[in-house]
MIKEZA-109983 format. One record per residue: chain; x, y, z of N, C-alpha, C, O, CB in turn; residue number from 1. Coordinates in Angstrom, 1 decimal, always signed. Glycine has a CB too. Example, Ala and Ser with C-alpha at 12.3 -4.5 7.8 and 13.67 -1.06 7.14 Angstrom:
2
SITE  chain     n_x     n_y     n_z    ca_x    ca_y    ca_z     c_x     c_y     c_z     o_x     o_y     o_z    cb_x    cb_y    cb_z  resi
SITE      A   +13.2    -5.7    +7.8   +12.3    -4.5    +7.8   +13.2    -3.3    +7.8   +14.2    -3.3    +8.5   +11.3    -4.5    +9.0     1
SITE      A   +12.8    -2.2    +7.1   +13.7    -1.1    +7.1   +12.9    +0.0    +7.9   +13.4    +1.1    +8.0   +14.1    -0.6    +5.7     2
***
This chain:
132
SITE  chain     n_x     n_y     n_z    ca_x    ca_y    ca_z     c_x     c_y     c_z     o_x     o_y     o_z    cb_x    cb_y    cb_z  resi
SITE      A    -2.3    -4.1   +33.6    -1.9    -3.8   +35.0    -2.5    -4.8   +36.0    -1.8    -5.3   +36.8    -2.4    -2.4   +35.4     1
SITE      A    -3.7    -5.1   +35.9    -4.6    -5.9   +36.7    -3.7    -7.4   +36.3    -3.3    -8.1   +37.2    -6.4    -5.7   +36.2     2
SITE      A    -3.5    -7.7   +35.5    -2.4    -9.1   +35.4    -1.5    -8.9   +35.8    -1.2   -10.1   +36.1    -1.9    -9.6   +34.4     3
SITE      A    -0.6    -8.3   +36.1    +0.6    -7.9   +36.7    +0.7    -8.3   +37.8    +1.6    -9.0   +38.3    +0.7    -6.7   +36.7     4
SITE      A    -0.8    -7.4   +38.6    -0.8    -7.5   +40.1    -1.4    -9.2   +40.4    -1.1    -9.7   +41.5    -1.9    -6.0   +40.9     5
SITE      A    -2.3    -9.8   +39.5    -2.4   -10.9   +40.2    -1.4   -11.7   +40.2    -1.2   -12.4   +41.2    -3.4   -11.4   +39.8     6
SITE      A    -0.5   -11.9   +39.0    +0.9   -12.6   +38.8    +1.6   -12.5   +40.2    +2.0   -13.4   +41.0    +1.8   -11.8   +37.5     7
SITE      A    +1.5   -11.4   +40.3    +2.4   -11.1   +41.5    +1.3   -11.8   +42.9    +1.7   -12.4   +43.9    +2.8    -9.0   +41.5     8
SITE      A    +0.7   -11.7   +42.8    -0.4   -12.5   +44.7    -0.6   -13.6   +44.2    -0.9   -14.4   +45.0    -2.4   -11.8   +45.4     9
SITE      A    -0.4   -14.1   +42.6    -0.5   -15.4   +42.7    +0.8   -16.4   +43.3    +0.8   -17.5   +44.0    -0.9   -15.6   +41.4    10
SITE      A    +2.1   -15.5   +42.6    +3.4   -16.0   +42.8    +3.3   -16.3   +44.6    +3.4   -17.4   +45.2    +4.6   -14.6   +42.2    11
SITE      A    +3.1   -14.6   +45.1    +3.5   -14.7   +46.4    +2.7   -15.5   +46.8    +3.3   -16.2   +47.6    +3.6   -13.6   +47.1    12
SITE      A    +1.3   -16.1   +46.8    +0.9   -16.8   +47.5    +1.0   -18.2   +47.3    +0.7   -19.1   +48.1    -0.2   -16.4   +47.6    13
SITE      A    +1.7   -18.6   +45.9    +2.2   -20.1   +45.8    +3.7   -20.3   +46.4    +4.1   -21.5   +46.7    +2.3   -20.4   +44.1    14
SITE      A    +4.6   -19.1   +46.7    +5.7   -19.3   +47.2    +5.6   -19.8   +49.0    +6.3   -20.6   +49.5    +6.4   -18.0   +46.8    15
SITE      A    +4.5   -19.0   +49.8    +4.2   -19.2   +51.0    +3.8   -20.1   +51.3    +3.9   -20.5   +52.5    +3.6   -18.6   +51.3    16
SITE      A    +2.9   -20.9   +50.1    +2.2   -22.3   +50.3    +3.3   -23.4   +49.5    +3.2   -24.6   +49.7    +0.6   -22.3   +49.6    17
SITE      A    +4.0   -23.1   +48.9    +5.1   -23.9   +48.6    +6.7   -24.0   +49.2    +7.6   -24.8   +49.0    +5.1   -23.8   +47.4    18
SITE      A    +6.6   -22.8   +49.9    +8.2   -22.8   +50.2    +8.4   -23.8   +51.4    +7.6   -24.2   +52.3    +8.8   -21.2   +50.6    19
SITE      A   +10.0   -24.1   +51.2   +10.4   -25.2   +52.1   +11.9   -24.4   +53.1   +12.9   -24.8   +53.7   +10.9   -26.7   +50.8    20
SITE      A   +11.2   -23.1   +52.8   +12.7   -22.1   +53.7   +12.4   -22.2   +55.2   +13.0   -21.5   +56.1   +12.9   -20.0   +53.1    21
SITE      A   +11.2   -23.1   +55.5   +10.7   -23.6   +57.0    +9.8   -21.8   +57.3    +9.5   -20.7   +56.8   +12.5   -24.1   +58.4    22
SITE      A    +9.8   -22.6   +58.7    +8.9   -21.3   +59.5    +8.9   -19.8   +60.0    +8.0   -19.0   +60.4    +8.8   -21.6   +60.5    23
SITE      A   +10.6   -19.7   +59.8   +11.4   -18.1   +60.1   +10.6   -17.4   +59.1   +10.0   -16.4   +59.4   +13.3   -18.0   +59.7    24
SITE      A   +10.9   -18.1   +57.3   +10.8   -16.9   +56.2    +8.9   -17.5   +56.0    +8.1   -16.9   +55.3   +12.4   -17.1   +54.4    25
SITE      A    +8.9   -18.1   +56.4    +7.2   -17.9   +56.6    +6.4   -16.8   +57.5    +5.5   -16.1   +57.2    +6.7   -19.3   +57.2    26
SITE      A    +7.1   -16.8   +58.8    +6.7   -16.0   +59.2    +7.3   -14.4   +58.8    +6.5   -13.5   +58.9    +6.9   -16.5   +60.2    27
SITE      A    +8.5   -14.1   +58.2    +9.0   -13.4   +57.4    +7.9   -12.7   +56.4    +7.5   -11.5   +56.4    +9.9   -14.1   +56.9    28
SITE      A    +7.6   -13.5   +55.5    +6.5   -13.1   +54.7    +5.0   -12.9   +55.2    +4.1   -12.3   +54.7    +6.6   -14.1   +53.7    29
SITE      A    +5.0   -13.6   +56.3    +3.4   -13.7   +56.8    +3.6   -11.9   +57.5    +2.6   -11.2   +57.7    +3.0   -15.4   +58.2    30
SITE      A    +4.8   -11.5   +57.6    +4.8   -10.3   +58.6    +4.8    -9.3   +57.6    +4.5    -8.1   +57.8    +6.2   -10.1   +59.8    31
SITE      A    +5.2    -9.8   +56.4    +5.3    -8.6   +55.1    +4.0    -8.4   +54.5    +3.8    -7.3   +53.9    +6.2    -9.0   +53.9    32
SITE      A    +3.3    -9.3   +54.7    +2.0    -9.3   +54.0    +1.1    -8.3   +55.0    +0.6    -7.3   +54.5    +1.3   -11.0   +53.9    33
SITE      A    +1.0    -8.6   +56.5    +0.0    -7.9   +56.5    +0.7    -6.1   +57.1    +0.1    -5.1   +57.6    -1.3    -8.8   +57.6    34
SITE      A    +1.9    -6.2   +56.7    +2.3    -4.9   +56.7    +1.6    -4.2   +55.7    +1.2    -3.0   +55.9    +3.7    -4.9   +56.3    35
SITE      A    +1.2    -5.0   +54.3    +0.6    -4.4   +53.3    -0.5    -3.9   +53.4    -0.8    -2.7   +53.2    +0.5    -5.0   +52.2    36
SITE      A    -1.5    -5.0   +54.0    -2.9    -5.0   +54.9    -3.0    -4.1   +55.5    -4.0    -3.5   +55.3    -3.2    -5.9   +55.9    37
SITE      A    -1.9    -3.5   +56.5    -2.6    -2.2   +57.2    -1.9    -1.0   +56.3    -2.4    +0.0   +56.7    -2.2    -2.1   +59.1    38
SITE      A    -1.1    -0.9   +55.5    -0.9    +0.0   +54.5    -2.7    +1.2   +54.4    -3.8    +0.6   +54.4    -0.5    -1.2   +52.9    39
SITE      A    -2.6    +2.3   +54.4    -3.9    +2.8   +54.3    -4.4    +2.9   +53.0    -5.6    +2.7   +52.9    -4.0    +3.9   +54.9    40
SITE      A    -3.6    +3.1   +51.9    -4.3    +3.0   +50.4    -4.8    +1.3   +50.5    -5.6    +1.0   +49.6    -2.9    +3.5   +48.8    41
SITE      A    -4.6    +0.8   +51.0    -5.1    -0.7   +51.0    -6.2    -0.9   +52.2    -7.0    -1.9   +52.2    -3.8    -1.8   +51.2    42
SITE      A    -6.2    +0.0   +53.1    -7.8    -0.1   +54.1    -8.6    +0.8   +53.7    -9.8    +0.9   +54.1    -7.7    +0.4   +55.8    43
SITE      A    -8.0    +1.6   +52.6    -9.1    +2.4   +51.7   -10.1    +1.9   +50.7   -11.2    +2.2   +50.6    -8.5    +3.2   +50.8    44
SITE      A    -9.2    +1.1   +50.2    -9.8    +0.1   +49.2   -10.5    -1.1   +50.0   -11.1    -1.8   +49.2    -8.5    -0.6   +48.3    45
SITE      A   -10.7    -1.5   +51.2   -11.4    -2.8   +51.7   -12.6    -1.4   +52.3   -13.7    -1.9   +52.5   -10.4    -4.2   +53.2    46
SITE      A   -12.6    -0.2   +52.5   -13.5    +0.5   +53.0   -14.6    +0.7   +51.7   -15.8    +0.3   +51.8   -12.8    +1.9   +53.7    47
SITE      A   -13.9    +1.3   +50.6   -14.8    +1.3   +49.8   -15.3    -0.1   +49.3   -16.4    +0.1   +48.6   -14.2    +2.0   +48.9    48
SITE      A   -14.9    -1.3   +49.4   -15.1    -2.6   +48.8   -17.3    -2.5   +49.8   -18.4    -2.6   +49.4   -13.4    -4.2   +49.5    49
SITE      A   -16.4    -2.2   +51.5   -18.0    -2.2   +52.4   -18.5    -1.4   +51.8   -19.6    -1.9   +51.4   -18.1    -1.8   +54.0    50
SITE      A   -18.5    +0.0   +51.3   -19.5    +0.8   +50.9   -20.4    +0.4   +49.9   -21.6    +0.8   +49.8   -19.0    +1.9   +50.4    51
SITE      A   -19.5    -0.9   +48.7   -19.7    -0.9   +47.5   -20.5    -2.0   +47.7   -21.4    -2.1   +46.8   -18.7    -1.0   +46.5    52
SITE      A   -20.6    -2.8   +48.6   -21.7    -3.8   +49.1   -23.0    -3.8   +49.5   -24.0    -4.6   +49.5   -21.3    -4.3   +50.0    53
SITE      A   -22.7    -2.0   +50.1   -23.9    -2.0   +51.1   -25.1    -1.5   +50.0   -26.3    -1.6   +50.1   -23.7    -0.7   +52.6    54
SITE      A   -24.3    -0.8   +48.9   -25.1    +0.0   +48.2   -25.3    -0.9   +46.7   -26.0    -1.9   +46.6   -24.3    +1.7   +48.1    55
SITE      A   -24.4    -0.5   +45.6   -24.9    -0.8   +44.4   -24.7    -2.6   +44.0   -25.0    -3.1   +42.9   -24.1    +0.4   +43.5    56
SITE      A   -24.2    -3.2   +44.9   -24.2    -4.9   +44.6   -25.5    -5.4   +45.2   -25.7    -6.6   +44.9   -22.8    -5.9   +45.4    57
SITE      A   -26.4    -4.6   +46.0   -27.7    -4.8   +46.1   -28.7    -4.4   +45.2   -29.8    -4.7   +45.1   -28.1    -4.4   +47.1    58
SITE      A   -28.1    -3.7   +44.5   -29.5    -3.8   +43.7   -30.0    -4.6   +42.5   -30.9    -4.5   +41.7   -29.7    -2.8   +43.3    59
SITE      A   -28.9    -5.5   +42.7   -29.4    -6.9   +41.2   -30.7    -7.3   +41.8   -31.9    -7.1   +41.4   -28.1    -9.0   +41.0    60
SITE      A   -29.8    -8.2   +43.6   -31.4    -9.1   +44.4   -32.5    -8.1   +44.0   -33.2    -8.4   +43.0   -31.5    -9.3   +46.6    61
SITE      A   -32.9    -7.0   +44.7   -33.5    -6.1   +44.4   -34.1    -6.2   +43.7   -35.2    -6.5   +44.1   -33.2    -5.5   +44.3    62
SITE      A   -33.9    -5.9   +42.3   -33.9    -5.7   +41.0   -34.9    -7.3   +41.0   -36.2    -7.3   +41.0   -32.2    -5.5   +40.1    63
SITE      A   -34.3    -8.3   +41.0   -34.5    -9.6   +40.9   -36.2   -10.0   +41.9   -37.0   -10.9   +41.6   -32.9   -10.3   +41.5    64
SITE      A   -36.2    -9.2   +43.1   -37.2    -9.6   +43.9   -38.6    -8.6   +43.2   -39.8    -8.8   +43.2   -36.6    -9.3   +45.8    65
SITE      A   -37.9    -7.6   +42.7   -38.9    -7.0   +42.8   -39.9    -7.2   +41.2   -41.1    -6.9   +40.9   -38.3    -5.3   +43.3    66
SITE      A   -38.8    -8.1   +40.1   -39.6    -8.9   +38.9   -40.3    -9.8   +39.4   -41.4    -9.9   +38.8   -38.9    -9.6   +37.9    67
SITE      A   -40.1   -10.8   +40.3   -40.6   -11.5   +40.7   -41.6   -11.5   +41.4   -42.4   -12.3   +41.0   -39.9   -11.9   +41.1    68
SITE      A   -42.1   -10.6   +42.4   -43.3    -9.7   +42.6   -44.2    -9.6   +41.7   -45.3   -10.2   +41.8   -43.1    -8.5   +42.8    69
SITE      A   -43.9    -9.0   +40.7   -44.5    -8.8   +39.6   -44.7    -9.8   +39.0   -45.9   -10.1   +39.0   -44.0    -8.1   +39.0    70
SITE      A   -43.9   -10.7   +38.4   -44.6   -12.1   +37.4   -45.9   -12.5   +38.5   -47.0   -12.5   +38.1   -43.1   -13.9   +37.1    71
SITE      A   -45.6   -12.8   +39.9   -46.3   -13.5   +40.7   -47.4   -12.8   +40.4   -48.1   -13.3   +39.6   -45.9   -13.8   +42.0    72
SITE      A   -47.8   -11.5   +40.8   -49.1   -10.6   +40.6   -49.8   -10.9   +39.7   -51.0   -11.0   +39.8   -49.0    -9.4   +40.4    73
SITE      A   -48.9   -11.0   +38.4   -49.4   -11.1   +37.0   -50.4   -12.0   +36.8   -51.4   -11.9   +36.1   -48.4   -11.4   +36.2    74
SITE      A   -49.7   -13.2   +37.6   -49.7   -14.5   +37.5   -51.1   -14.9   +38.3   -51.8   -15.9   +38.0   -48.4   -15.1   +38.2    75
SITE      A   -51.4   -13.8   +39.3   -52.3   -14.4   +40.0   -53.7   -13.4   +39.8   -54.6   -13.3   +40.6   -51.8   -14.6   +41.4    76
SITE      A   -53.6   -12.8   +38.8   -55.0   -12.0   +38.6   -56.1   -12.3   +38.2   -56.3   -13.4   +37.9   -54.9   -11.2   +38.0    77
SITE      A   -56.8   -11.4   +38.0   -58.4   -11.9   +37.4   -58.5   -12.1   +35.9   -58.1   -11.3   +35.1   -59.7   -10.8   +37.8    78
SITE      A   -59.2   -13.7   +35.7   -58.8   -13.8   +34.7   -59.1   -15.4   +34.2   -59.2   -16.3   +35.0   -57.4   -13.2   +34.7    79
SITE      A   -59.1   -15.5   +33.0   -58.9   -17.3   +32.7   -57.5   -17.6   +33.0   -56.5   -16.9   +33.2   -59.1   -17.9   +30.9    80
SITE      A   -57.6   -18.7   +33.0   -56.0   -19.6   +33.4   -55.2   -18.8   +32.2   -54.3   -17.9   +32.4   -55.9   -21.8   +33.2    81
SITE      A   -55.7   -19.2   +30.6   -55.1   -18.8   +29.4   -54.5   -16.8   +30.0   -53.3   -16.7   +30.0   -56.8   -18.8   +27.9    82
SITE      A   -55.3   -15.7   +30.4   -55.1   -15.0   +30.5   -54.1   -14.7   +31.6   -53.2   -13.9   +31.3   -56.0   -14.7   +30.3    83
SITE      A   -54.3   -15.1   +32.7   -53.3   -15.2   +33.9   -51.7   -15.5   +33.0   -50.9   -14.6   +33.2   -53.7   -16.8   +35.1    84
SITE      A   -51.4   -16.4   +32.3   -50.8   -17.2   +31.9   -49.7   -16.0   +30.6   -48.5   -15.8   +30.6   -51.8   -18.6   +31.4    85
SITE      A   -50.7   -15.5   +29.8   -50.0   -14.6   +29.2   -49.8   -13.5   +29.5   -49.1   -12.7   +28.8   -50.3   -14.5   +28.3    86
SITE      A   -50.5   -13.3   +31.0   -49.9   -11.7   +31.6   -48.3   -12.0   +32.1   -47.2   -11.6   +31.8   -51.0   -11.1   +33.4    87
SITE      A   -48.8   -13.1   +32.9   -47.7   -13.7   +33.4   -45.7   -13.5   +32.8   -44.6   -13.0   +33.2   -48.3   -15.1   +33.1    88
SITE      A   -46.4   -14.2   +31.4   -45.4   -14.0   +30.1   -44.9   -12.7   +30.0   -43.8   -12.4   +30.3   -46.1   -14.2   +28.7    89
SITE      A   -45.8   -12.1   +29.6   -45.9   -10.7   +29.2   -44.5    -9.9   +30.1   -43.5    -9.4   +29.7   -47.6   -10.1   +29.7    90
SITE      A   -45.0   -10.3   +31.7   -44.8    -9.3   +32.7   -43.3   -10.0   +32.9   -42.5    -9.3   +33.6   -46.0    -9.3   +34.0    91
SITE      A   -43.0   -10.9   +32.4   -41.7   -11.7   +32.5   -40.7   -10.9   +31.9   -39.6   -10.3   +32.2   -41.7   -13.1   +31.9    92
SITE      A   -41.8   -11.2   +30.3   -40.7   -10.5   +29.4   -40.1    -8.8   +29.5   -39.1    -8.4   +28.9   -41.4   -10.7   +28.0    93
SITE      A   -40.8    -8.3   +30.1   -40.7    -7.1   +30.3   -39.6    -6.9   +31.7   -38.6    -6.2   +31.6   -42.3    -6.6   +30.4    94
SITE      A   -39.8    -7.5   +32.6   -38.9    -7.5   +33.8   -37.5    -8.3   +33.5   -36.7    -8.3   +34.4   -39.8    -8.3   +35.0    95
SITE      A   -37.1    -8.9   +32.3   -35.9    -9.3   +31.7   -35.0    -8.3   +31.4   -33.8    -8.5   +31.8   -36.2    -9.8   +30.7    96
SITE      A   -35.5    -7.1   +30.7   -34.9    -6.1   +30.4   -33.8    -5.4   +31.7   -32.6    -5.1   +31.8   -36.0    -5.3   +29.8    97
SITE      A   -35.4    -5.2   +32.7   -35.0    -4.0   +33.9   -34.0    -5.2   +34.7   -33.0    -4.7   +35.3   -36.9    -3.2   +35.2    98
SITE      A   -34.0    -6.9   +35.0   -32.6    -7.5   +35.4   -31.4    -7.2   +34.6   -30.3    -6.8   +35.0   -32.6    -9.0   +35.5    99
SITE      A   -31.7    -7.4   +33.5   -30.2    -7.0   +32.4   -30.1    -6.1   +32.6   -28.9    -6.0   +33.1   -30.1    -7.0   +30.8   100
SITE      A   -30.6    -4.8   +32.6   -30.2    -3.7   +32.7   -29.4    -3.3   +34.6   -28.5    -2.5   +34.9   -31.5    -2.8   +32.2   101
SITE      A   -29.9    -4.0   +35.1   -29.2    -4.4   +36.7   -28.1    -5.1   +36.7   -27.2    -4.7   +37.5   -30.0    -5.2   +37.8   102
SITE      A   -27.9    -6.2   +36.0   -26.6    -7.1   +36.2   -25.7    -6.4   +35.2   -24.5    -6.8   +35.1   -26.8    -8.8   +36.1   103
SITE      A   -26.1    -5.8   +34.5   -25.1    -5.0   +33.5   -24.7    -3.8   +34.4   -23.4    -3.7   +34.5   -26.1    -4.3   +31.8   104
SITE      A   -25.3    -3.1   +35.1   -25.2    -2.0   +36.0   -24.0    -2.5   +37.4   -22.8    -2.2   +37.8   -27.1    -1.6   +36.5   105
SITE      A   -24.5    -3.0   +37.6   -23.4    -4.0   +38.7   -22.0    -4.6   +38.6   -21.0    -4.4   +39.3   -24.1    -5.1   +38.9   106
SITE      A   -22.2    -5.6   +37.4   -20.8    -5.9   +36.7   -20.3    -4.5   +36.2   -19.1    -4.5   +36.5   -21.0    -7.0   +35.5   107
SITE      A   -20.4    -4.0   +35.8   -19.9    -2.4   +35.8   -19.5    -1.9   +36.6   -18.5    -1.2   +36.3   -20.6    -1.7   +35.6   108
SITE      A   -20.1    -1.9   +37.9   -20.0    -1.7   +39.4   -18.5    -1.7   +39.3   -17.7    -0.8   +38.9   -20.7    -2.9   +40.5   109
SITE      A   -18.4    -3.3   +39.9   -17.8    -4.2   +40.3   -16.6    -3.9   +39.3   -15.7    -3.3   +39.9   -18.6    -5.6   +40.4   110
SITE      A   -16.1    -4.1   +37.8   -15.4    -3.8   +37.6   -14.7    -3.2   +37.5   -13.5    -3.4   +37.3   -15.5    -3.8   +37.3   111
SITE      A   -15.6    -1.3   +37.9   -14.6    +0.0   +38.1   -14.3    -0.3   +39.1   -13.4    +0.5   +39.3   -14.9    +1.5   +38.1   112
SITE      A   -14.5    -1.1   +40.4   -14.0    -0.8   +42.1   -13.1    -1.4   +41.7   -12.1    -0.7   +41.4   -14.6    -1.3   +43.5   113
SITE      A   -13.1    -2.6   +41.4   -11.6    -3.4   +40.9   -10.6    -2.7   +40.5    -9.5    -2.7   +41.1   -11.6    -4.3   +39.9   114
SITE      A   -10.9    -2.1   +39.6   -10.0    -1.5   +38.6    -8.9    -0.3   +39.5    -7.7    -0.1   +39.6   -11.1    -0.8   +37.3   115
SITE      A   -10.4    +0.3   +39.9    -9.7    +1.3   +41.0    -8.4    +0.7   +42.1    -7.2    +1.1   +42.3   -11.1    +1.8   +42.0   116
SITE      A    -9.3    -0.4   +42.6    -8.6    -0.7   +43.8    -7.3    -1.8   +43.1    -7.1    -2.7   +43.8    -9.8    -1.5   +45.1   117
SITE      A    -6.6    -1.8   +41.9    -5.6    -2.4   +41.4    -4.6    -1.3   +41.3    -3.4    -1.4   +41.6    -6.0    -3.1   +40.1   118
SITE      A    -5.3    +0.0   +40.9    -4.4    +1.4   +40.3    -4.2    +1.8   +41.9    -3.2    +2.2   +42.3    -5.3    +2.8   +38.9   119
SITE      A    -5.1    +1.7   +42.6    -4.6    +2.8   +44.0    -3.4    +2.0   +44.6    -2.4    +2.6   +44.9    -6.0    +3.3   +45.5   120
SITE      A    -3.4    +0.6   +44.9    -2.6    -0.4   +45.4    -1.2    -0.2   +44.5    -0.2    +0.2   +45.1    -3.5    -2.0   +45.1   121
SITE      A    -1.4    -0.6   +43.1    +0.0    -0.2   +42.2    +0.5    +0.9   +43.0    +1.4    +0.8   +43.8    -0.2    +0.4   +40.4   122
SITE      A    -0.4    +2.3   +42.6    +0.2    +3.2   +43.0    +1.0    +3.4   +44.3    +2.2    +3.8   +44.5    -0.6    +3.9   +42.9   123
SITE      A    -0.1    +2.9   +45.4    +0.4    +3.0   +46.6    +2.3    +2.5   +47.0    +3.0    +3.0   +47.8    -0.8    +2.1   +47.3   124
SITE      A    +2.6    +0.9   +45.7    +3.4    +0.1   +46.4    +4.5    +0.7   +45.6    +5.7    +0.4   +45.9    +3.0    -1.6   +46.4   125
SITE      A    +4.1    +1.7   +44.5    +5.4    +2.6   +43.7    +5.3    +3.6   +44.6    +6.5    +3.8   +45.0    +5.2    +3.2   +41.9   126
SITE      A    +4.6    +4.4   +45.1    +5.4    +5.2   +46.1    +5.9    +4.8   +47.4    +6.6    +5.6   +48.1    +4.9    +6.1   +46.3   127
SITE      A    +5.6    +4.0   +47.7    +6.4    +3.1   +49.3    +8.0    +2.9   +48.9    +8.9    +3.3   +49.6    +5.6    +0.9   +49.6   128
SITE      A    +8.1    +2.1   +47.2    +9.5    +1.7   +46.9    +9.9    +3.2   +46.9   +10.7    +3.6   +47.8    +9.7    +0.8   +45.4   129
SITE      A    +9.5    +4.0   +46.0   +10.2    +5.4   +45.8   +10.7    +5.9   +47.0   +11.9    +6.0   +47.2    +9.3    +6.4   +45.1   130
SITE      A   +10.1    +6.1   +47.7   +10.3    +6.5   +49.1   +11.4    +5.8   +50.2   +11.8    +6.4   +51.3    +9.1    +6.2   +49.5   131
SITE      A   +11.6    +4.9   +49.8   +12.2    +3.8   +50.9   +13.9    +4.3   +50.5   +14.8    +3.8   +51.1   +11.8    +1.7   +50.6   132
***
């Protein structure tokens, strides 16, 4: 499905940047497009895209700042250099897991919104045709 729909925005958007039917059916298409844009199953999908930003695509950095905290701490404790050095390690190796387990969590994310926002769009543009 998700190939389908890009085939199709890839087409339309190489036809707009390639066509030579001049400025009428440019503007033609430029007026069809954002017909789609304000379509509401499609301001649904850019609403949820903000939600999905504000919340779970932050928490990789997050995730990411807050290992880093940590190695640094590790890094800077009491201790011989030797001992600093393998906390350090230690505290790395351990904070590897909790990023994988964040960028795994995320790309996950990111894939069901997609996915979503491919099927509600399909859906939306089969019942517009049905309808018409």
């Amino acid at each position: 499905m998700r190939g389908k729909v890009g085939l199709v925005i890839g087409l339309a958007a190489g036809y707009v940047l390639g066509t030579r039917a001049g400025r009428e059916r440019y503007e033609q298409i430029k007026a069809q497009a954002e017909k789609v844009w304000n379509l509401d199953p499609v301001q649904e999908q850019v609403t949820k895209v903000k939600e999905f930003t504000k919340s779970t695509a932050m928490a990789l950095p997050s995730t990411l700042w807050d290992s880093a905290v940590k190695v640094t701490k590790a890094a800077t404790s009491k201790g011989t250099p030797g001992q600093k050095l393998d906390s350090a390690i230690k505290t790395g190796r351990a904070q590897v897991d909790d990023v994988s387990r964040a960028a795994e969590k995320s790309t996950k994310a990111v894939k069901d919104a997609a996915d979503d926002a491919f099927d509600d769009i399909a859906k939306a543009a089969g019942d517009s045709r049905s309808g018409a």
